[in-house]
C-alpha positions in Angstrom: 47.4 -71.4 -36.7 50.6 -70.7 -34.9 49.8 -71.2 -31.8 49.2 -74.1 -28.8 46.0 -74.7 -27.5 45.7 -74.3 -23.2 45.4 -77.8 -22.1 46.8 -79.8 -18.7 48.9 -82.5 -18.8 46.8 -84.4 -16.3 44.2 -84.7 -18.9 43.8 -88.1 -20.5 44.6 -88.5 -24.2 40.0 -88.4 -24.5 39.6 -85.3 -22.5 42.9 -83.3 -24.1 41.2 -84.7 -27.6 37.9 -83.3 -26.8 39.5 -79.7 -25.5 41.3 -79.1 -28.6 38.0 -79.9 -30.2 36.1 -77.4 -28.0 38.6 -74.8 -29.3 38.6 -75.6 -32.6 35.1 -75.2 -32.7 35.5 -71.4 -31.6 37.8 -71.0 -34.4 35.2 -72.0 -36.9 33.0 -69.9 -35.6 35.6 -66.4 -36.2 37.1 -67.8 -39.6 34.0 -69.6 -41.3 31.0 -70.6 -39.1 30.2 -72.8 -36.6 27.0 -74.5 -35.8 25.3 -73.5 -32.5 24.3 -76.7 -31.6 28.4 -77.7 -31.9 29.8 -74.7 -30.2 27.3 -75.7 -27.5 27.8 -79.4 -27.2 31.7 -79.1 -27.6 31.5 -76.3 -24.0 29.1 -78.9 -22.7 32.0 -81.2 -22.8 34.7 -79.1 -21.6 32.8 -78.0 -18.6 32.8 -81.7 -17.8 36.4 -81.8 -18.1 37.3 -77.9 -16.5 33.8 -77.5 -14.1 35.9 -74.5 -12.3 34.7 -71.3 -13.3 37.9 -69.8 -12.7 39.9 -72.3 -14.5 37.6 -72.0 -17.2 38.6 -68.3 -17.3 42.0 -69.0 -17.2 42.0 -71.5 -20.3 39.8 -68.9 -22.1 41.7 -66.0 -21.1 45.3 -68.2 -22.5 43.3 -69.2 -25.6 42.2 -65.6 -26.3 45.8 -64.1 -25.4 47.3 -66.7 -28.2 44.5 -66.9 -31.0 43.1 -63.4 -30.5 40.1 -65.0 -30.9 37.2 -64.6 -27.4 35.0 -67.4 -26.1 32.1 -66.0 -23.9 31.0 -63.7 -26.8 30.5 -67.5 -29.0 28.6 -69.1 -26.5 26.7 -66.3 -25.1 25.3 -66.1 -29.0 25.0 -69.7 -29.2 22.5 -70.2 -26.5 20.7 -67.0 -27.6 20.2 -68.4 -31.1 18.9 -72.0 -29.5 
């Protein structure tokens, strides 16, 4: 990984901690595999810390543009498969 994750420095240390974690969970998921019940429980999470649909976008959209890696598609199959 040569890349930074999307995160806001008005975060506290818990909620940047928890991010990173949510994005690292969607790269499992593309370079090994991730658990559905993880991929969910880790967006849970972030949409506590990012409820804005369009700043959820945003962080997805910069994650995507650095990793080359696309959330919706992970946790559109995740809930499917619960």
């Amino acid at each position: 990984m040569d890349y930074h994750y999307p995160l806001n420095e008005l975060w506290s240390r818990l909620e940047i901690i928890d991010v990173v974690h949510f994005f690292t969970t969607i790269e499992k998921y593309y370079e090994r595999s991730a658990d559905d019940y993880e991929i969910l429980q880790s967006y849970k999470r972030f949409k506590e810390i990012v409820p804005s649909k369009g700043e959820e976008k945003t962080y997805f959209k910069e994650f995507e543009m650095a990793s080359g890696y696309k959330v919706f598609p992970v946790i559109k199959q995740a809930r499917e498969q619960q």
